[in-house]
TORMAR-52237 format. One line per field, with one value per residue (C-alpha): x, y, z. Coordinates in nm, 2 decimals. Each point is the difference from the previous one (the first is absolute). Layout:
BEGIN
c1 = X / ...
c2 = Y / ...
c3 = Z / ...
//
This chain:
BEGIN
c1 = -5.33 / -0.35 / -0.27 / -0.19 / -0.35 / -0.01 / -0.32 / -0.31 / 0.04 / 0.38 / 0.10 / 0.21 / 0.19 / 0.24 / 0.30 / -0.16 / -0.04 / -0.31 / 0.05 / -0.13 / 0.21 / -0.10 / 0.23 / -0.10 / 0.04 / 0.39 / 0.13 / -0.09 / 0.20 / 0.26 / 0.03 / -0.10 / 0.31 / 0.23 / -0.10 / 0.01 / 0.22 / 0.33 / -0.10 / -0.09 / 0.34 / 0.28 / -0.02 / 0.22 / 0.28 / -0.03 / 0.02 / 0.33 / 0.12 / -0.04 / -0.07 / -0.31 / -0.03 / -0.11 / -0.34 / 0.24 / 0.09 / -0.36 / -0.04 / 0.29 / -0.14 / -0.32 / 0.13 / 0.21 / -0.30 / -0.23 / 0.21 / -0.02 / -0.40 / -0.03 / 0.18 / -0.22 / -0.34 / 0.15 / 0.04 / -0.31 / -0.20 / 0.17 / -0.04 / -0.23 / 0.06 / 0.09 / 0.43 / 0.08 / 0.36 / 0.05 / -0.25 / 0.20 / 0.37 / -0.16 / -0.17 / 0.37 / 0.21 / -0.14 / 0.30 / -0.09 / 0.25 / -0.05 / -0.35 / 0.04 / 0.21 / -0.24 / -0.28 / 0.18 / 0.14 / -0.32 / -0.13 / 0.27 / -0.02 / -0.37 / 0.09 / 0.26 / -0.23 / -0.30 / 0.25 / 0.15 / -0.34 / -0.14 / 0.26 / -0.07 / -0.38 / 0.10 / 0.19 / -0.28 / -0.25 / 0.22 / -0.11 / -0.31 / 0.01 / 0.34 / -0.13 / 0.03 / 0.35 / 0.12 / 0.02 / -0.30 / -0.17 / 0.19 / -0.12 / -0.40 / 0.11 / 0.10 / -0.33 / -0.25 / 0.16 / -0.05 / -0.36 / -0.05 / 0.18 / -0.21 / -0.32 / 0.04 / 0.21 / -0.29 / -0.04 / 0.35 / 0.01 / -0.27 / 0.20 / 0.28 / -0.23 / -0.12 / 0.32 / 0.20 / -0.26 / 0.10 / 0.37 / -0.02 / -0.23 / 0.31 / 0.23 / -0.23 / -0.02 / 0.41 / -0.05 / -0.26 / 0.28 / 0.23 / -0.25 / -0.06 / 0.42 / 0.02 / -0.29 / 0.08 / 0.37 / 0.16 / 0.15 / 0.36 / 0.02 / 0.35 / 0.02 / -0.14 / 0.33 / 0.20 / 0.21 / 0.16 / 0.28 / 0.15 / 0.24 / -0.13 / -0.37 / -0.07 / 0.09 / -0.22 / -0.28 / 0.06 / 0.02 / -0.33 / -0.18 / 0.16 / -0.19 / -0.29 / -0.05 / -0.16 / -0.31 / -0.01 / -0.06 / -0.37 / -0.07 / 0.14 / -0.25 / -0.28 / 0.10 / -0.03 / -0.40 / -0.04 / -0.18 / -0.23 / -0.08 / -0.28 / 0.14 / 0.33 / 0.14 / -0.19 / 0.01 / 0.33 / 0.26 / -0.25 / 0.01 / 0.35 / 0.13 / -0.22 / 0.03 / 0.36 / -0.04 / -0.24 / 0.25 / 0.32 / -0.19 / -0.10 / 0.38 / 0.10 / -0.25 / 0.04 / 0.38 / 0.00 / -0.29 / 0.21 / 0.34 / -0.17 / -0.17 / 0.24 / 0.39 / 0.17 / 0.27 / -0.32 / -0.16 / 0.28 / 0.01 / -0.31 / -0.16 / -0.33 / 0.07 / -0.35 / -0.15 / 0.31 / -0.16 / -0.36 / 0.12 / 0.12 / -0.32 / -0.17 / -0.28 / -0.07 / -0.14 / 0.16 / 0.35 / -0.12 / -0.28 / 0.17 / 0.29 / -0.31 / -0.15 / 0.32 / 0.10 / -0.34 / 0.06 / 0.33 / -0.19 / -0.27 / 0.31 / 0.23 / -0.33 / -0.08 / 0.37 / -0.01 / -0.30 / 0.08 / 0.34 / -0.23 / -0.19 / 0.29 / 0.16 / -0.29 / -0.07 / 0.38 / 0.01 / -0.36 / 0.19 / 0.29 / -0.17 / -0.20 / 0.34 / 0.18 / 0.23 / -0.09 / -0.31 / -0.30 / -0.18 / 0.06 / -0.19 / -0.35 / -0.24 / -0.31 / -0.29 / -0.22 / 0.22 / 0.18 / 0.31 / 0.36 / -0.01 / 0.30 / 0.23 / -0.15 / 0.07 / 0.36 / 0.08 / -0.13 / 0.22 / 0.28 / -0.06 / -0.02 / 0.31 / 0.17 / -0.14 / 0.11 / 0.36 / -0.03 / 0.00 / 0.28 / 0.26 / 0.03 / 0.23 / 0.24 / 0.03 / 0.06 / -0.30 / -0.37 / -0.13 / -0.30 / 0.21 / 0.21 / -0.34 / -0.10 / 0.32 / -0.03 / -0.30 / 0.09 / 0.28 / -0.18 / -0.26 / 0.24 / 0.16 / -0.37 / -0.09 / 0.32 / -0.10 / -0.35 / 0.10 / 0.23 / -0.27 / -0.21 / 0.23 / 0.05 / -0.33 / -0.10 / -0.16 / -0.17 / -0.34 / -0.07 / -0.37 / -0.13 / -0.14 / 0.39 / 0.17 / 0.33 / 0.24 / 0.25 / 0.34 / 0.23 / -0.19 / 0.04 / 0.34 / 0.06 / -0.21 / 0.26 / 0.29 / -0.17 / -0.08 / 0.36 / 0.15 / -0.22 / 0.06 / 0.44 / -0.05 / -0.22 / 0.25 / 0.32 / -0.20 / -0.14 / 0.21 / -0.13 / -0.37 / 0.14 / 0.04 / -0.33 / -0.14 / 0.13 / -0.14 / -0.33 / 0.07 / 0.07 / -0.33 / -0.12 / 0.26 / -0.22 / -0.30 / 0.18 / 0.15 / -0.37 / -0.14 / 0.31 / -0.01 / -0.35 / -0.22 / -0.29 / 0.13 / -0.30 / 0.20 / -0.11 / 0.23 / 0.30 / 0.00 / 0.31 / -0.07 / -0.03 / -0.04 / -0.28 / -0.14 / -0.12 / -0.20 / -0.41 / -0.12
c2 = 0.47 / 0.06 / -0.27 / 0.05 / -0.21 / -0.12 / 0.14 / -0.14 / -0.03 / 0.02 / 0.29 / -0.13 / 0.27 / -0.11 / -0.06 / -0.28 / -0.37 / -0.23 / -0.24 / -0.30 / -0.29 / -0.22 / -0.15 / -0.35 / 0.12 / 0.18 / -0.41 / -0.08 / 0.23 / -0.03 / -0.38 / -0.02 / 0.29 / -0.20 / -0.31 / 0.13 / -0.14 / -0.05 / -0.34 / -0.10 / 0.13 / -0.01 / -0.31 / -0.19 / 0.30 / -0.04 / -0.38 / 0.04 / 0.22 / -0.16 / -0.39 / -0.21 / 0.21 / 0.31 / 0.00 / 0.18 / 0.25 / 0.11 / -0.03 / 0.27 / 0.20 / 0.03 / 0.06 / 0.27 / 0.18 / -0.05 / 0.14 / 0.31 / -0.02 / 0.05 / 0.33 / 0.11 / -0.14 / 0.27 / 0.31 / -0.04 / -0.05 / 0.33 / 0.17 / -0.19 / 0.20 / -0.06 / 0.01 / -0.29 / 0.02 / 0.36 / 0.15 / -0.16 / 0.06 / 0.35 / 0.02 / -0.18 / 0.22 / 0.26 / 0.05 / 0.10 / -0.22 / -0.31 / -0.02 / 0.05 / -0.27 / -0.25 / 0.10 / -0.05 / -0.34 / -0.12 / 0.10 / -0.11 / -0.32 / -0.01 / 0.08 / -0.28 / -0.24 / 0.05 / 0.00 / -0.35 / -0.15 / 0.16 / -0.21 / -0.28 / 0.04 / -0.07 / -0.27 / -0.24 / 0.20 / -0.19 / -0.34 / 0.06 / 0.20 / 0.02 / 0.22 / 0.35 / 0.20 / 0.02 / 0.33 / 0.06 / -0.21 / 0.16 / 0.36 / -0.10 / -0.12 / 0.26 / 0.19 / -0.24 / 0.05 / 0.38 / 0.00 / -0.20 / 0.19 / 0.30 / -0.15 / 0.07 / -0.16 / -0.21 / -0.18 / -0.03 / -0.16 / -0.28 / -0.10 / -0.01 / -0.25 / -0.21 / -0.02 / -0.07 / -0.32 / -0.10 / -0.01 / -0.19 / -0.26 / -0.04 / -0.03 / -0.22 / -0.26 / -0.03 / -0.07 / -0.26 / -0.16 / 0.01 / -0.17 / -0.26 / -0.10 / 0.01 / -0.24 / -0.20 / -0.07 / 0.17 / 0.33 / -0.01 / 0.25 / -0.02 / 0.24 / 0.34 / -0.01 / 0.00 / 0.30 / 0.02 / 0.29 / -0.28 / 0.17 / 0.34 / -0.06 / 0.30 / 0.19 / -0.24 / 0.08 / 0.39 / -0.06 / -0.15 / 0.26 / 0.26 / -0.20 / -0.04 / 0.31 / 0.12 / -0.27 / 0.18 / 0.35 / 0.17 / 0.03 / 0.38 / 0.09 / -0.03 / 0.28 / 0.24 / -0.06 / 0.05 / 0.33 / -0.23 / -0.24 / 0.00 / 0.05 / -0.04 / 0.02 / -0.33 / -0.16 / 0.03 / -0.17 / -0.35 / 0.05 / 0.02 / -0.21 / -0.25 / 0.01 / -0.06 / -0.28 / -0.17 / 0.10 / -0.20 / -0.31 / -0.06 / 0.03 / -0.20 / -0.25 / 0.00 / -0.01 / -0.33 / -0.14 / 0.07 / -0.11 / -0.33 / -0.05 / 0.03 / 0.00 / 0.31 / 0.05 / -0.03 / 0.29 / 0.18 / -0.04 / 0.10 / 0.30 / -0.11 / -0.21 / -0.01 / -0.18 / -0.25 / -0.11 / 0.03 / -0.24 / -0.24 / -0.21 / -0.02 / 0.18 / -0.22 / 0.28 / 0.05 / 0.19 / 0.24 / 0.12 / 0.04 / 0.19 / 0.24 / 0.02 / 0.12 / 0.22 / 0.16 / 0.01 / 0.17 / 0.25 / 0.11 / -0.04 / 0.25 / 0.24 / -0.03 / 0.14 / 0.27 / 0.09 / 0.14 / 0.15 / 0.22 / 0.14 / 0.05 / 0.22 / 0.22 / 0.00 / 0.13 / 0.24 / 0.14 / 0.04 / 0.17 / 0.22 / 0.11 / 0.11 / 0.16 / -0.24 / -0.08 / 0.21 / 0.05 / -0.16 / -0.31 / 0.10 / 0.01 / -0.29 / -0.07 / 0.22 / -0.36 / -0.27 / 0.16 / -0.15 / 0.17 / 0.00 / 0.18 / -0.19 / -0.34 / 0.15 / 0.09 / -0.33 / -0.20 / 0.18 / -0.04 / -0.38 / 0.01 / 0.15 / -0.28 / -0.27 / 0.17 / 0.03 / -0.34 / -0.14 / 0.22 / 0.01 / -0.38 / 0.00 / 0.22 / -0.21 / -0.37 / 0.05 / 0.09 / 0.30 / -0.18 / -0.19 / 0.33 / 0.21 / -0.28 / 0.04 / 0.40 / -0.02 / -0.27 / 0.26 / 0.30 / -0.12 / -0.13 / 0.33 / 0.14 / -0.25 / 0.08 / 0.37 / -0.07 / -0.25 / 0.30 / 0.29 / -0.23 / -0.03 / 0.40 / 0.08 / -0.20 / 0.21 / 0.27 / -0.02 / -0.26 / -0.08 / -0.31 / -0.20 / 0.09 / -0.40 / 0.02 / -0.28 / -0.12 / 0.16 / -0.34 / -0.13 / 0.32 / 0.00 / -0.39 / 0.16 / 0.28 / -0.25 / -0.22 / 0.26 / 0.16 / -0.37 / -0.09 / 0.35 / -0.05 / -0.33 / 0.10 / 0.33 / -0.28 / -0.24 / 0.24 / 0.29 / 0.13 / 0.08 / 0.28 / 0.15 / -0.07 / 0.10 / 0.32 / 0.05 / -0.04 / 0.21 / 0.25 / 0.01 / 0.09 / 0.32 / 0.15 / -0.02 / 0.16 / 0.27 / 0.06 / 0.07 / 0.20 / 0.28 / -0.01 / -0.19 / 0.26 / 0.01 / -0.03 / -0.06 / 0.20 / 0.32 / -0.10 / -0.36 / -0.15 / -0.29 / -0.32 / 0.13 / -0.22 / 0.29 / 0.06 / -0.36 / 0.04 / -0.18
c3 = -6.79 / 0.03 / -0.07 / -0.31 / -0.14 / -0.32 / -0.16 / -0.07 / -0.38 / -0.14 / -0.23 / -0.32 / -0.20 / -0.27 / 0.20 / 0.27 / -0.02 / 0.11 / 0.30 / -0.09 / 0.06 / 0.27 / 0.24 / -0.15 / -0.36 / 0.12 / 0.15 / -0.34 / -0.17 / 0.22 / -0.07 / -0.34 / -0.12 / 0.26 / -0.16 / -0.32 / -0.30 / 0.20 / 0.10 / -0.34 / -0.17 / 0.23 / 0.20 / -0.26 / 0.03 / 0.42 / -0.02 / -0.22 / 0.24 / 0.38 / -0.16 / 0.17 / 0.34 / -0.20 / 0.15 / 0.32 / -0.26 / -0.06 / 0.41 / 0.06 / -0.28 / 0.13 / 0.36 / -0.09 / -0.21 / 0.25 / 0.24 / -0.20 / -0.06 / 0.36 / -0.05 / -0.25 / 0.22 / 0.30 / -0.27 / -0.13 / 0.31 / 0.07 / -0.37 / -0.15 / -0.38 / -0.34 / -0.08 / 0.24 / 0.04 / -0.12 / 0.27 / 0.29 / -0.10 / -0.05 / 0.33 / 0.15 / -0.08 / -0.23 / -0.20 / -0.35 / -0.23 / 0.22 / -0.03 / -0.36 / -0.02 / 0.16 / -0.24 / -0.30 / 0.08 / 0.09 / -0.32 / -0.21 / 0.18 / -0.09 / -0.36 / -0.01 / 0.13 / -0.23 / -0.29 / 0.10 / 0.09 / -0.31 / -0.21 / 0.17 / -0.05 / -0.39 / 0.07 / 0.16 / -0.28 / -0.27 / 0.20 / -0.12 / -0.32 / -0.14 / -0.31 / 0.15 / 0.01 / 0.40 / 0.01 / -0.11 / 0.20 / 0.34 / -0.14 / -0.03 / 0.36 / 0.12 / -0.17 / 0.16 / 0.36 / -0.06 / -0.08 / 0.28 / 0.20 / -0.14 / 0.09 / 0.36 / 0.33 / 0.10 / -0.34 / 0.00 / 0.35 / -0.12 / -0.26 / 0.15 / 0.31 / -0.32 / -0.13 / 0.32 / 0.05 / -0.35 / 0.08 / 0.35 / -0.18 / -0.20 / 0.30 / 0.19 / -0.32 / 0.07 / 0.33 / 0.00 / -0.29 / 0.28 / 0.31 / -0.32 / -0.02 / 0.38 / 0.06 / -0.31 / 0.23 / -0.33 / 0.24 / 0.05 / 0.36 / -0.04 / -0.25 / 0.23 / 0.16 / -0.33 / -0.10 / -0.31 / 0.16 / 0.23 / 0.23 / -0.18 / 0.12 / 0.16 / -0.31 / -0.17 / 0.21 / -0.05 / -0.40 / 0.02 / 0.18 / -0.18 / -0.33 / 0.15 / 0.20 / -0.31 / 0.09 / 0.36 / -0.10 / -0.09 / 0.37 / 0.00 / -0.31 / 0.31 / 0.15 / -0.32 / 0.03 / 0.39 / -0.12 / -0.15 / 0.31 / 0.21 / 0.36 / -0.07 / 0.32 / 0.14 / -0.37 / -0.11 / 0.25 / -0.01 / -0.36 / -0.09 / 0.25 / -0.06 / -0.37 / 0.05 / 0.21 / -0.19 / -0.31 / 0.14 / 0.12 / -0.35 / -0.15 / 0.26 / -0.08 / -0.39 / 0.05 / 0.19 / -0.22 / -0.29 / 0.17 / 0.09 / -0.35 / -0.25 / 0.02 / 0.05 / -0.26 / -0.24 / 0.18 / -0.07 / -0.35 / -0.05 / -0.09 / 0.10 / 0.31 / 0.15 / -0.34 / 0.00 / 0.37 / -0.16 / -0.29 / 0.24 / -0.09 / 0.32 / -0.06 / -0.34 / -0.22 / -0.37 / 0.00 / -0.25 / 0.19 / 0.34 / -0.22 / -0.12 / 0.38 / 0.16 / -0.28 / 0.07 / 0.34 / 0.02 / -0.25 / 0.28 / 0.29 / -0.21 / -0.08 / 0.34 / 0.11 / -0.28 / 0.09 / 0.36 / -0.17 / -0.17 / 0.28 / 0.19 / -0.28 / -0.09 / 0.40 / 0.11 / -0.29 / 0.14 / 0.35 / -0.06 / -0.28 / 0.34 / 0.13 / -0.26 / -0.07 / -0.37 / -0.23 / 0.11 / -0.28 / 0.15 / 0.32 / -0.21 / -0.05 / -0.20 / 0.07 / 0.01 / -0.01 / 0.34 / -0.19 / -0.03 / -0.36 / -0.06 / 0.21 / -0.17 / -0.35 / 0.07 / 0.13 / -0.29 / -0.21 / 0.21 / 0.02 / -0.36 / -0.06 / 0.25 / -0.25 / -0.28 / 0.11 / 0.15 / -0.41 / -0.09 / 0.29 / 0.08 / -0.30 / 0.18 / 0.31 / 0.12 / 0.26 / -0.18 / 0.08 / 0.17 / 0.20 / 0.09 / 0.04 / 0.30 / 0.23 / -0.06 / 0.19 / 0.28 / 0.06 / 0.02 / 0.16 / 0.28 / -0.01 / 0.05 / 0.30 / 0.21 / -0.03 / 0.12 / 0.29 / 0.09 / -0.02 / 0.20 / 0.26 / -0.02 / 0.11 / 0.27 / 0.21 / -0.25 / -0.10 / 0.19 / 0.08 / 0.19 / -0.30 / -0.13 / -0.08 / 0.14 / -0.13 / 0.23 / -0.02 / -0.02 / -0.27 / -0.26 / 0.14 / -0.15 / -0.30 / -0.09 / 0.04 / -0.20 / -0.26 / 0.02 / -0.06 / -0.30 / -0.16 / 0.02 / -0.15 / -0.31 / -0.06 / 0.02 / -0.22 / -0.23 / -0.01 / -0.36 / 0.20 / 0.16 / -0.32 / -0.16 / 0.33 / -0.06 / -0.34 / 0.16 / 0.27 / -0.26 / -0.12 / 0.28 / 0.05 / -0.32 / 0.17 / 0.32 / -0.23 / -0.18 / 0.30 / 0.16 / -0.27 / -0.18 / 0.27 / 0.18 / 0.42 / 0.18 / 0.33 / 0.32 / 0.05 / 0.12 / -0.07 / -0.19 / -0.26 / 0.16 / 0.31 / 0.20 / 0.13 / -0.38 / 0.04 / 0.05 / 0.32
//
């Protein structure tokens, strides 16, 4: 391929995004979706599951995802464009349906998210103001992340910095509780070994980072903005790694801090287990007000997490519009605001429509749809990961440059195992997601179909749909 130069002054039409995220600005949108609410909301349900050493759970979580971020840090260094996952099973193997398939379960795991995070948004807003219905209160959510959203990528990227500060501050007030029980000789070490499987306690392990692997994802929503980065290709890999390292030493951390702080059969029963370690009295301020603080807190964590859900949506339906693969509306972005506009409006209303059938279908089943909408995205996103590890693996040796990050082949071996593993378990668990995971698959078939028989083909002669050879370089 012949060496171009970038010219002097960049040429925008309506289909191309600004690069403007810094490599500084990417860590920190890395660590603040990693971060995100997971910690806040699941630690109770992990603790329940593996018993006091469940800080190991968050440590094989984060392994086994970051295992699979250094997959993601070699594609992009080698395609640095928006669609993430869909643009390298597509340049893998280049087999229409497959590539399909890895674009809608990223975006229907993206849609599941927001919809559970959403919910929980309400939840924590009723800590502070009870007065307003749930559901409305998840919608207006889901409005103001829009708008944001809609503003531009680089506004949304310093909220999300803000926010993600917010949210460690959190985090870092549980660990100084813990330093305060294990210099006040209160710390029982004894219980970091403890597992509540006994003889079972590898399968306790696995049920507790099949909980909490919802905590350890975000990391791939990176990858849907490497259009967007400023030199990419050096940026990215020390980003994302490093995001995720600096992710999984603060679980680890909090889990111990709060393992050590306050006894573990009360985590479990809590819905709120990081404020029953705050209300251990230590820091002597009013248990009303530290309520108040944390509720806020888990507010800016979860709109911190829902935040990046939305640019990834609007972001992988702007990619594969580029291909063919859904309409082309979704391809266009704001004349000023350089935003995709159309992509942001369709998931909104998608979101919406989760949180509306998430008041109406919990009646049906034992498990809440929320709860259900969170392990359909752990397994399609696990589903997503192994397909990546494996594309990465595929093309080793093509388009390959020397600023290209190559990860080292045992490790995204141990990643796809790991992957594979944690995806068997949530299906035996959980065997109900597979169905809602089809219904949001489905969704995505209309959009296939739309664009199949009424979209415009502005594919070079010759050129089947989904075909890399369609892709701009």
């Amino acid at each position: 391929m012949t060496a171009t130069h970038e010219p002097a002054v960049e040429e925008l039409d309506d289909t191309d995004l600004k690069r403007s995220i810094t490599g500084r600005q990417l860590f920190f949108y890395v660590l603040g979706d990693v971060l995100g609410s997971g910690i806040y909301v699941l630690i109770g349900a992990v603790a329940a599951a593996v018993g006091g050493a469940f800080w190991l759970a968050f440590l094989v979580g984060v392994t086994v995802a970051t295992l699979t971020g250094m997959a993601y840090a070699e594609l992009v260094t080698k395609y640095p464009r928006a669609a993430g996952a869909s643009l390298y099973v597509n340049r893998a193997f280049g087999i229409p349906a497959v590539t399909f398939l890895v674009t809608v379960a990223m975006l229907a795991s993206s849609f599941a998210a927001s919809g559970s995070l959403a919910a929980g948004f309400s939840g924590y807003f009723a800590e502070v103001w009870a007065g307003p219905p749930a559901l409305l209160v998840s919608i207006l959510f889901v409005v103001a992340l829009c708008v944001i959203n809609f503003i531009g990528i680089t506004e949304s990227v310093v909220a999300n910095v803000a926010m993600t500060l917010v949210e460690i501050t959190g985090l870092l007030i549980v660990v100084l509780i813990g330093l305060g029980t294990i210099f006040g000789g209160d710390a029982d070490f004894a219980v970091l070994v403890d597992f509540d499987g006994g003889d079972n306690w590898m399968l306790a392990l696995i049920a507790g980072v099949a909980l909490g692997f919802f905590a350890m994802t975000g990391f791939e929503n990176a990858a849907n903005v490497a259009e967007e980065c400023t030199e990419p290709r050096r940026t990215f890999p020390k980003a994302l790694v490093g995001g995720m390292v600096g992710a999984g030493i603060v679980y680890v951390t909090v889990a111990i801090a709060a393992a050590l702080t306050v006894p573990v059969d009360q985590l479990a029963a809590s819905k709120a287990a990081l404020l029953e370690v705050v209300e251990t009295g230590f820091l002597g301020l009013p248990q009303s007000f530290l309520s108040t603080l944390f509720a806020v807190i888990a507010m800016v964590a979860i709109t911190n997490t829902t935040l990046v859900t939305f640019v990834t949506q609007s972001r992988i339906l702007y990619g594969m519009a580029n291909e063919d693969v859904v309409p082309n509306v979704f391809a266009k972005v704001h004349s000023s605001r350089r935003s995709p506009w159309v992509g942001l409006l369709f998931s909104g209303v998608v979101v919406a429509g989760l949180l509306v059938a998430s008041h109406v279908l919990p009646k049906v089943e034992d498990v809440s749809v929320v709860e259900r909408l969170a392990a359909v995205t752990v397994l399609l996103l696990l589903f997503v990961y192994a397909s990546v590890i494996v594309s990465a693996l595929k093309l080793r040796g093509e388009d390959e440059t020397p600023d290209t990050y190559r990860a080292p082949t045992l490790l995204l071996l141990a990643g796809l195992v790991g992957n594979l593993v944690l995806l068997g378990y949530v299906v035996y668990d959980d065997p109900t997601s597979l169905w809602w995971s089809l219904a949001l698959i489905g969704l995505g078939v209309v959009l296939f179909v739309l664009e199949y028989f009424f979209g415009s083909n502005d594919r070079p002669e010759g050129v089947e749909r989904g075909d890399p050879a369609a892709l701009k370089d």
